[in-house]
C-alpha positions as CSV (number, residue, x, y, z in Angstrom):
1,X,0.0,0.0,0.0
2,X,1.2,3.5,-0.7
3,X,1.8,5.4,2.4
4,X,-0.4,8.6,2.5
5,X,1.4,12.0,2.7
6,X,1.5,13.8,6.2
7,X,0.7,17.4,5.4
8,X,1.2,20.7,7.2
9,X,-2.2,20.6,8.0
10,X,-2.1,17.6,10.0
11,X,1.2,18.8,11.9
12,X,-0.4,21.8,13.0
13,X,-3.9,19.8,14.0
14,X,-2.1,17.0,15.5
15,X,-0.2,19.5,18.2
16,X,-3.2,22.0,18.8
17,X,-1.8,24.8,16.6
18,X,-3.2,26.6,13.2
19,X,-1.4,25.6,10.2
20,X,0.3,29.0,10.1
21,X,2.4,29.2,13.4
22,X,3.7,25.6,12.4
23,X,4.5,26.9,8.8
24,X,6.0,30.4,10.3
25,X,8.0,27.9,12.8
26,X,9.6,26.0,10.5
27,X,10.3,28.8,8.4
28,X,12.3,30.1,11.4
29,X,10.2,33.6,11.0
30,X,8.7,33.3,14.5
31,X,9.4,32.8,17.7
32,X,7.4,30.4,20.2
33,X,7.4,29.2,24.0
34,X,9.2,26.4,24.6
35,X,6.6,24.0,25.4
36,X,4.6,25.4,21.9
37,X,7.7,24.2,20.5
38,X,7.9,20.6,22.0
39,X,4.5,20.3,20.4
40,X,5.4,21.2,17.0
41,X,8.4,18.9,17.3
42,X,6.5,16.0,19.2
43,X,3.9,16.0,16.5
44,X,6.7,16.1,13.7
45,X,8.0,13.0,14.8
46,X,5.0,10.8,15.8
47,X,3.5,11.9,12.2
48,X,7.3,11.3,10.7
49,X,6.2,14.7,8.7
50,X,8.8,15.5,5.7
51,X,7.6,18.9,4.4
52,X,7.8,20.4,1.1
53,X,11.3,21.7,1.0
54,X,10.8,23.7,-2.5
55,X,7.6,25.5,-1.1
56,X,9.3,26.2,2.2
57,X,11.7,27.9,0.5
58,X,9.5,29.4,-2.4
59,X,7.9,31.0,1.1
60,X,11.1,33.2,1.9
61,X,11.3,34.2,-1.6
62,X,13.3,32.1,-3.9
63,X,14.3,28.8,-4.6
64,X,17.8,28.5,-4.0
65,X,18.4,26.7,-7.4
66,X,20.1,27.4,-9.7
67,X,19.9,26.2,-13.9
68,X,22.6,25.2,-15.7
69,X,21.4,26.0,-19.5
70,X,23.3,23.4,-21.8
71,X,22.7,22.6,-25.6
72,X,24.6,19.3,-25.0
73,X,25.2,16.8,-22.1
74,X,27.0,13.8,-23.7
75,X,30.0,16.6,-24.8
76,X,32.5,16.3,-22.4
77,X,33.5,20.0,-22.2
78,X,29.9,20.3,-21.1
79,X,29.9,17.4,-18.8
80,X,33.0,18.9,-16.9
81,X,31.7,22.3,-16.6
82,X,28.2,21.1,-15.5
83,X,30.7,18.9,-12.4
84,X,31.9,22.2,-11.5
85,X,28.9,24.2,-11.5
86,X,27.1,21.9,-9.3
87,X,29.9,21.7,-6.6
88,X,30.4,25.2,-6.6
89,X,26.9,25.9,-6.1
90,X,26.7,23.1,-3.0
91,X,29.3,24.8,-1.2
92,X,26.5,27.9,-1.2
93,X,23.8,26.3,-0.2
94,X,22.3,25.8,-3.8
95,X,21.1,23.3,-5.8
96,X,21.6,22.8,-9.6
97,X,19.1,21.7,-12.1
98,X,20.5,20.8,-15.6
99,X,18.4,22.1,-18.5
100,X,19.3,20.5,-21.5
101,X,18.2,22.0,-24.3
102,X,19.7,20.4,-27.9
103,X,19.9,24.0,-29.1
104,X,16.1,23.8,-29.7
105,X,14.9,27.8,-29.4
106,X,11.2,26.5,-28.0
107,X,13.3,25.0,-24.9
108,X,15.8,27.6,-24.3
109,X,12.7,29.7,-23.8
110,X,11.1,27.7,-21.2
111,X,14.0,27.6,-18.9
112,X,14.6,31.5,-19.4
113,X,10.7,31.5,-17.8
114,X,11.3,29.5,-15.1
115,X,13.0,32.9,-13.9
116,X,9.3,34.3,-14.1
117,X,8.0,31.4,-11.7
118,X,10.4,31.6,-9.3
119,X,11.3,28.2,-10.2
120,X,15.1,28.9,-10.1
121,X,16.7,31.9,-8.6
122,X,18.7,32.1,-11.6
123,X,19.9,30.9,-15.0
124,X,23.7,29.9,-16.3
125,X,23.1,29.6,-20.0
126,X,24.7,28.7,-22.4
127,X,24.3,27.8,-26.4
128,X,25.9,27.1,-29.9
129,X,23.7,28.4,-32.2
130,X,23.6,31.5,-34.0
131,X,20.3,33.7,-32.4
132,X,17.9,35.5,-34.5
133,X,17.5,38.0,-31.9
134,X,14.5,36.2,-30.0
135,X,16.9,34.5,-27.6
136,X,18.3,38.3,-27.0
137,X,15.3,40.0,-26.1
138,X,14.0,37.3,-23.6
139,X,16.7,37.2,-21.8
140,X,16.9,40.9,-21.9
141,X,13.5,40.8,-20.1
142,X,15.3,39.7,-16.8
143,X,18.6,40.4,-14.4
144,X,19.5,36.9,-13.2
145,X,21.2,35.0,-16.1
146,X,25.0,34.5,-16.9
147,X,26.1,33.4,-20.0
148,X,28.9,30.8,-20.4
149,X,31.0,30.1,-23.3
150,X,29.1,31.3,-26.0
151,X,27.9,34.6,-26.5
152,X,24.0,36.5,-27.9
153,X,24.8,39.1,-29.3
154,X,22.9,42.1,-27.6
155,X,22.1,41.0,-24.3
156,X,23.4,43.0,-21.7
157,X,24.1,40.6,-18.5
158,X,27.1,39.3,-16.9
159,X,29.0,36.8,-19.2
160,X,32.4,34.5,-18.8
161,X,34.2,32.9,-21.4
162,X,37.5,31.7,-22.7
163,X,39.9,33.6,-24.6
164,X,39.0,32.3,-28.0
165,X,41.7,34.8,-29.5
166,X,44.5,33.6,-28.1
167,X,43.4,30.2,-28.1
168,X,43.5,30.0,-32.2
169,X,46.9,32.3,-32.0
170,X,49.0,30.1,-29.8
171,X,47.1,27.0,-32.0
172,X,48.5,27.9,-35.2
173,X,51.8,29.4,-34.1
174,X,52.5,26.0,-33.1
175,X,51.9,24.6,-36.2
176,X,54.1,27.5,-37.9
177,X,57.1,26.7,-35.4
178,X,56.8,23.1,-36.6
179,X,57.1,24.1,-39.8
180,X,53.8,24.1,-41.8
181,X,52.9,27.1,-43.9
182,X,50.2,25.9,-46.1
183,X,47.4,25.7,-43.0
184,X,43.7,25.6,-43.2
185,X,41.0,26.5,-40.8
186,X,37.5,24.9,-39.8
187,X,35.1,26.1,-37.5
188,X,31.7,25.4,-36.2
189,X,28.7,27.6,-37.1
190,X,30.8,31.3,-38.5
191,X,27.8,33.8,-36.7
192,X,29.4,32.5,-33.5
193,X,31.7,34.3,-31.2
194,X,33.8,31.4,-30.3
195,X,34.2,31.0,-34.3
196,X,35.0,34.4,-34.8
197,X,37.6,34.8,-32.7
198,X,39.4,31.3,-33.0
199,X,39.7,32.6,-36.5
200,X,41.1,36.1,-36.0
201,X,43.5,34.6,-33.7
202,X,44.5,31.7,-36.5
203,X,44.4,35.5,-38.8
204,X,46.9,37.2,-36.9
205,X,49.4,34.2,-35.9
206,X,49.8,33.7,-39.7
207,X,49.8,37.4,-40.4
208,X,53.1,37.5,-38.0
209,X,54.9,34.6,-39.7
210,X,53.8,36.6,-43.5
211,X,51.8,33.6,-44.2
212,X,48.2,33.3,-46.3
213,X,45.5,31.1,-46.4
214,X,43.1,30.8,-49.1
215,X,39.7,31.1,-48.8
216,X,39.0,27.7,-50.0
217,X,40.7,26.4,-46.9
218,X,38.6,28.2,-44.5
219,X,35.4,26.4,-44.1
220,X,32.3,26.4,-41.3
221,X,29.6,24.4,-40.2
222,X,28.6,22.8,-37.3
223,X,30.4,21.8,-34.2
224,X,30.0,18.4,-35.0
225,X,32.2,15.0,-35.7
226,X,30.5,14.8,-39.1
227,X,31.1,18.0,-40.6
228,X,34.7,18.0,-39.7
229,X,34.7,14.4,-41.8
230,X,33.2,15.9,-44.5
231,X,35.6,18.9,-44.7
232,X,38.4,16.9,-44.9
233,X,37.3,15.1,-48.0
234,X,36.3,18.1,-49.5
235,X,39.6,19.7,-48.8
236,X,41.8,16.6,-49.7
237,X,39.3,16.8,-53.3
238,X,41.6,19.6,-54.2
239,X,44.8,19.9,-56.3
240,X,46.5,21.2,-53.4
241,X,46.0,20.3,-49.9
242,X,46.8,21.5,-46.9
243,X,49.9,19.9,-44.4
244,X,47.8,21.0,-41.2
245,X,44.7,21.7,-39.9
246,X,43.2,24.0,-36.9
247,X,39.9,23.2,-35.9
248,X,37.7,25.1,-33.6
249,X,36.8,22.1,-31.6
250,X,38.3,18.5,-30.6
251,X,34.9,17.1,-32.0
252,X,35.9,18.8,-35.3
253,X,39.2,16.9,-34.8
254,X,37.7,13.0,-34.4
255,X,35.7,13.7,-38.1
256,X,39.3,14.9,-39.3
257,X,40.4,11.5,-38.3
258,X,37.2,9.6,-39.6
259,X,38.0,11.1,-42.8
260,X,41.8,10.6,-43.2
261,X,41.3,6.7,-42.3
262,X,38.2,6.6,-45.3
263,X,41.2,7.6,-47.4
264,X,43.2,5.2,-46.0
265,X,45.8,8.5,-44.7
266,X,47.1,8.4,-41.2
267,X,47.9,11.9,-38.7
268,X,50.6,13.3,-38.0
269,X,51.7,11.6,-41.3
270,X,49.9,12.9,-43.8
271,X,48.3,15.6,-41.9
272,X,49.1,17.5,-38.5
273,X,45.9,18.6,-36.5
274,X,45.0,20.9,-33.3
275,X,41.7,21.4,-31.5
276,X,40.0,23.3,-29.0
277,X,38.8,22.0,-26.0
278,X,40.9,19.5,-24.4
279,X,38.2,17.4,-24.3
280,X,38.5,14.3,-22.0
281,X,39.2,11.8,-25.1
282,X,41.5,13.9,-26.5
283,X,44.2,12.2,-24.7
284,X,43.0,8.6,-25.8
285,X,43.2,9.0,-29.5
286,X,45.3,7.6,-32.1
287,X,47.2,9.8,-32.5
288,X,46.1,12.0,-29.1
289,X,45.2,15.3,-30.0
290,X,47.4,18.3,-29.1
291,X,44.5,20.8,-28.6
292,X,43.9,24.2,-26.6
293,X,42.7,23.5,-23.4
294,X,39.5,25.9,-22.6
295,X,39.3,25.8,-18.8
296,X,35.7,24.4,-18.5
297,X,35.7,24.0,-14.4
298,X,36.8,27.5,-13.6
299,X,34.0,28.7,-16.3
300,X,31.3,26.8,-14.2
301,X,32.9,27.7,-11.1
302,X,33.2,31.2,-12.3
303,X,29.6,31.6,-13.6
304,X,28.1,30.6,-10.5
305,X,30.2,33.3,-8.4
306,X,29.1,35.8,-10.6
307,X,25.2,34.7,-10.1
308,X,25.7,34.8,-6.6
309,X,26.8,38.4,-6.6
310,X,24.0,39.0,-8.8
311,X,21.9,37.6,-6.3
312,X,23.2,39.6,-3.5
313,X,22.2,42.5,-5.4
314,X,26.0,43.7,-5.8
315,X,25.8,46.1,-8.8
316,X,29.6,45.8,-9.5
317,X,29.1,43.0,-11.3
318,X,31.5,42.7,-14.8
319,X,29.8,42.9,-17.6
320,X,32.4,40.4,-19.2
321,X,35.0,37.9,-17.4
322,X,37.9,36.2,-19.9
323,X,39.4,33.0,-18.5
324,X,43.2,32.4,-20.1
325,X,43.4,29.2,-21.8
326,X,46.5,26.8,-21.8
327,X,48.4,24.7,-25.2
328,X,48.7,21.4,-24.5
329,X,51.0,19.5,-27.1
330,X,50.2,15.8,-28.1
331,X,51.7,13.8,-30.8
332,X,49.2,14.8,-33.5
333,X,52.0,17.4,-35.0
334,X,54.6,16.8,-37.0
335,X,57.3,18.4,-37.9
336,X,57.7,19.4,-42.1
């Protein structure tokens, strides 16, 4: 048999009390005789009475939760940002609910509304696709959202992410100090920040060494394994190739290596590659990936400090926090 629920109600009824003082008693908001108190307590444990822990707290005005906004929980950048979210908001005192939203605008909306229902206290969101301005404006319509990683274009709240620029600077003057010259660039979706920037900082690294790359060897799409397979057949189509590769993304990377195997072409070999990310499998790979390491903890970690400042009402908030990222050298370079 299914055990009925103990409610307030009885609580309050079982020790002689309105449902109220019990309620403001528990919600520490009151304070009571002793032997009013042995009551509540007495009748608390006789009925084995577990409250509503959400309500209680929807009672003094907010949830304390917190949403973690993701497009994508089976990447592992995502994944290990999402750890460190979590445990940073614990050590406050917060929950975290994950939101996952496969970059589907109907969804991204919802969450952004559970600000209007008190449902979380606030929102870290994040998401890798281009906005048509909707996204912009709802968010616009509240105070208590961070964005991580990726940026809409427009919005006007607090926001922390990596530095993408220097990321794609340090990534290609590593391949240049190896020795490659004829270097081509693929990126996820180009209306993205992160895309943007990876790119100018490819842009200016071969600027400085008085190198070019043709158009034809610049190429987007979408952060995904299959489009960096299909870019590599496209570019390997050509008369000339190129000796290396910088993709915006380690998931770029693995369809680089799909692709060379379908042509029966091996990396570093034929082809030297870098990433972004330092995602967790880049260090199993054949070969393992040398790859800019974006510092995914610290982002979470970061993003719920900031939220908790905006929470506190500070109004010294940044507007925009850049986290350094760090070059990590595997054996998927060689030198020419």
């Amino acid at each position: 048999m299914i055990k009925k629920r103990v409610l307030l109600s009885d609580v309050a009824s079982h020790a002689g009390l309105s449902k109220a003082t019990v309620s403001r008693y528990l919600n520490n908001s009151i304070v009571l005789p002793q032997e009013t108190i042995a009551r509540i307590e007495s009748a608390i444990a006789e009925l084995d009475y577990r409250g509503n822990s959400l309500a209680r707290r929807l009672s003094k005005g907010g949830s304390e939760t917190l949403g973690l906004v993701l497009p994508d929980i089976t990447n592992p950048f995502f994944a290990e940002l999402a750890d460190a979210a979590e445990e940073a908001a614990f050590e406050h005192g917060y929950s975290l609910v994950l939101c996952i939203t496969r970059n589907n605008p109907e969804k991204e909306t919802q969450f952004i509304r559970w600000l209007d229902t008190c449902q979380v206290d606030g929102l870290l969101f994040t998401t890798n696709r281009p906005d048509n301005g909707l996204l912009c404006r709802e968010i616009q319509r509240h105070q208590r959202i961070v964005l991580l990683d990726e940026d809409i274009p427009g919005s006007k709240v607090p926001k922390v992410f990596a530095d993408n620029v220097q990321g794609g600077f340090i990534a290609t003057q590593q391949l240049i100090a190896a020795g490659h010259q004829q270097i081509a660039f693929i990126g996820g979706p180009d209306e993205l920040m992160s895309v943007r920037e990876r790119y100018q900082g490819f842009c200016t690294a071969l600027a400085q060494a008085g190198l070019h790359c043709p158009p034809e060897w610049v190429m987007y799409g979408e952060y995904q394994r299959e489009f960096g397979q299909q870019a590599l057949h496209t570019l390997f189509s050509k008369a000339i190739r190129p000796t290396a590769i910088f993709a915006a993304s380690d998931f770029l990377v693995l369809g680089l290596l799909d692709g060379l195997r379908e042509l029966g072409l091996r990396a570093p070999e034929d082809l030297s590659l870098v990433g972004f990310d330092d995602a967790s499998y880049a260090d199993f790979t054949q070969p393992r990936i040398s790859t800019i390491r974006q510092p995914a903890r610290e982002l979470g970690r970061t993003a719920v400090s900031l939220m908790l400042r905006l929470l506190k009402g500070e109004e010294n908030v940044p507007a925009e926090t850049r986290l350094p990222v760090t070059w990590i050298g595997r054996d998927s370079i060689q030198s020419r």
